[in-house]
C-alpha positions in Angstrom: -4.1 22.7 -16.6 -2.3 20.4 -18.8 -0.7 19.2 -15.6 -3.9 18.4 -14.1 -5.1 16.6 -17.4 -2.0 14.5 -17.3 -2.0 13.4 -14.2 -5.6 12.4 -14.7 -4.8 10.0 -17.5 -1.3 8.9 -16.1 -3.7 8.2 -13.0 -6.6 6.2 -15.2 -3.9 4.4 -17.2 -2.5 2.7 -14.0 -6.0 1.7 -12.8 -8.1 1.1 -15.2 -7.3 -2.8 -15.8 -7.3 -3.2 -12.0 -10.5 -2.0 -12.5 -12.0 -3.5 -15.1 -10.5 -6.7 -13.5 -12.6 -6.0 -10.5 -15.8 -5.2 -12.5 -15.2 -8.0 -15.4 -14.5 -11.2 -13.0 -11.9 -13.5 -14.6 -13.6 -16.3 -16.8 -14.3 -19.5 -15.3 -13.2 -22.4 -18.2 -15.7 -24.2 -19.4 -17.1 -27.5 -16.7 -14.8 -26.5 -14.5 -16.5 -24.4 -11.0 -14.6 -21.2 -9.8 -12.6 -21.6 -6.8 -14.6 -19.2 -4.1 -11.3 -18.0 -1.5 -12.5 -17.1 2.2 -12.3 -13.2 2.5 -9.1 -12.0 5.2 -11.0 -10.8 7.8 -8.9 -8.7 10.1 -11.1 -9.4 12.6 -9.9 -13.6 12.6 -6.8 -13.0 11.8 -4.3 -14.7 13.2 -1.5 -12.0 13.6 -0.7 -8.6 14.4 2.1 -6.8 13.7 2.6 -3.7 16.1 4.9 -1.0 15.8 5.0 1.4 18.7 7.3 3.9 16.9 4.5 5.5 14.6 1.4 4.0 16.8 -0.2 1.6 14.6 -0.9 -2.1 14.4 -1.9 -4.4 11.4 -3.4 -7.3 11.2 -2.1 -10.4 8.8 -3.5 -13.9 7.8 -1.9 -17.0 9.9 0.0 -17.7 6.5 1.9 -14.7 7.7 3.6 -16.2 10.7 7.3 -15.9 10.2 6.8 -12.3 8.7 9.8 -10.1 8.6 9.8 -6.1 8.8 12.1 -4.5 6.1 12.9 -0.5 6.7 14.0 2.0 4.4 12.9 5.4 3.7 10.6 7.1 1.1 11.9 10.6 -0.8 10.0 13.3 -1.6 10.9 16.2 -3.7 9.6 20.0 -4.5 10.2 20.7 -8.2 9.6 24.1 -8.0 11.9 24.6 -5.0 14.3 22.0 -4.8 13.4 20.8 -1.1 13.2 17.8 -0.5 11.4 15.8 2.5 11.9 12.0 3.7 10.2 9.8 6.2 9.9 6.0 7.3 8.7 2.7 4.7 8.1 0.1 6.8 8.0 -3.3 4.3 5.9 -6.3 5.9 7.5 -9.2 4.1 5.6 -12.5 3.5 8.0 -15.6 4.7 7.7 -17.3 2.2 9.8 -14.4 -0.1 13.2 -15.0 -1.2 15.7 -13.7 -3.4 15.6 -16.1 -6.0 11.3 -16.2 -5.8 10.2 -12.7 -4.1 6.6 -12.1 -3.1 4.8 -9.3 -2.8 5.2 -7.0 0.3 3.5 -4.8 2.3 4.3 -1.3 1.6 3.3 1.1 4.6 5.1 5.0 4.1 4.7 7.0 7.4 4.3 10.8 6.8 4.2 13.5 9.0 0.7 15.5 9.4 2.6 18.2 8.2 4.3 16.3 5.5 1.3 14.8 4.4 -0.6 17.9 3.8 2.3 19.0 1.8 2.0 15.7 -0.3 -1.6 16.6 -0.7 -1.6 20.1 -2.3 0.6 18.8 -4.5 4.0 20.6 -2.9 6.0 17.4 -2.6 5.7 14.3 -5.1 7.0 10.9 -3.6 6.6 9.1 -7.2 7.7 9.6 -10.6 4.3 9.8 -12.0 1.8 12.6 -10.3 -0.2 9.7 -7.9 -0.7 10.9 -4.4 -0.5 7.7 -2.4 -3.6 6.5 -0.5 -4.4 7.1 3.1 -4.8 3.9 5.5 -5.7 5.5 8.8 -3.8 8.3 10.7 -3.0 8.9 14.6 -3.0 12.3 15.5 1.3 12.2 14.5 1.3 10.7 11.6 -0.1 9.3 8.2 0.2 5.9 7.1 -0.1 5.6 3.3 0.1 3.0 0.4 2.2 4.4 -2.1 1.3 4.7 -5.6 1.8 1.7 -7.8 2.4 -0.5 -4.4 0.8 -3.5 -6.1 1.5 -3.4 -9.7 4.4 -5.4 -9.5 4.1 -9.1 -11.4 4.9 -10.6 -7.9 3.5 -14.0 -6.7 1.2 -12.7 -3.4 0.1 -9.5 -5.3 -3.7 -10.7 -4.9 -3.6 -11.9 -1.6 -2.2 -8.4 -0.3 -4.8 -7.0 -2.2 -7.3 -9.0 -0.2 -5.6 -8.2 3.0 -5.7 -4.5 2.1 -9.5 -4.6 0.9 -10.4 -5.3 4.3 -8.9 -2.2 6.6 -6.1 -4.2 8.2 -4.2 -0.8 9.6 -5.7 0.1 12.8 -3.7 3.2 14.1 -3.6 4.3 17.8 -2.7 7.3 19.7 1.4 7.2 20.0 3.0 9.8 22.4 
């Protein structure tokens, strides 16, 4: 139970300014008008990234173009019995990130059904803190998830990929 509790507060603790962001607005300064940004509509996007592997495409703002894919793998561990599972992160990379000046990317982990429901009774945790990550769409193969924390970094782009995510840019289809 104390578990449960703690998760809950980790959980509220690592939302609740996003939130009361959200809900609050940022001040405008005084005689000056706030900037209104067009929403990214996935549906005028410009690109699409597709990846036939897993069987899902996504769809990025033409200030995208020139996007690289980054892979490396996610790890997830049992604490009770030691197993551990691992599957795909597929990183979509704004062009505009370098070393020196990175950006925020797009974080996309690809679970398993199986793995998946694992993650979601709790069996396997893929973060230090007890966050689940958050389902984006599924294909009757796999899950495609944002994992916990994927935007919390103090990154330039971190409110545009929020935008981008806000609008249901994932759009899985049926692999073999």
């Amino acid at each position: 139970m104390k578990l449960k509790i703690l998760a809950v507060l980790t959980m509220w603790a690592a939302i609740s300014p996003v939130l009361a962001s959200a809900w609050l607005g940022s001040p405008t300064p005084p005689g000056r008008q706030a900037e209104e940004k067009p929403p990214t509509d996935p549906s005028t996007a410009a690109l699409e990234y597709k990846n036939t592997k897993y069987g899902f495409s996504f769809s990025l703002p033409a200030g995208w173009k020139g996007y690289k894919i980054v892979a490396e793998k996610w790890e997830g561990s049992d604490t009770r019995k030691g197993d551990v599972e691992r599957g795909p992160l597929i990183y979509i990379r704004h062009p505009d990130w370098t070393k020196e000046k990175p950006r925020q990317d797009i974080p996309i982990m690809v679970f398993t059904v199986e793995q998946w429901d694992s993650v979601q009774q709790g069996n396997y945790l893929v973060n230090a803190a007890p966050i689940a990550p958050n389902e984006l769409g599924r294909n009757r193969k796999y899950v495609f998830a944002l994992p916990p924390r994927a935007n919390y970094a103090d990154l330039a782009g971190v409110e545009e990929v929020d935008d981008i995510l806000r609008h249901g840019p994932l759009h899985p289809f049926w692999s073999k």
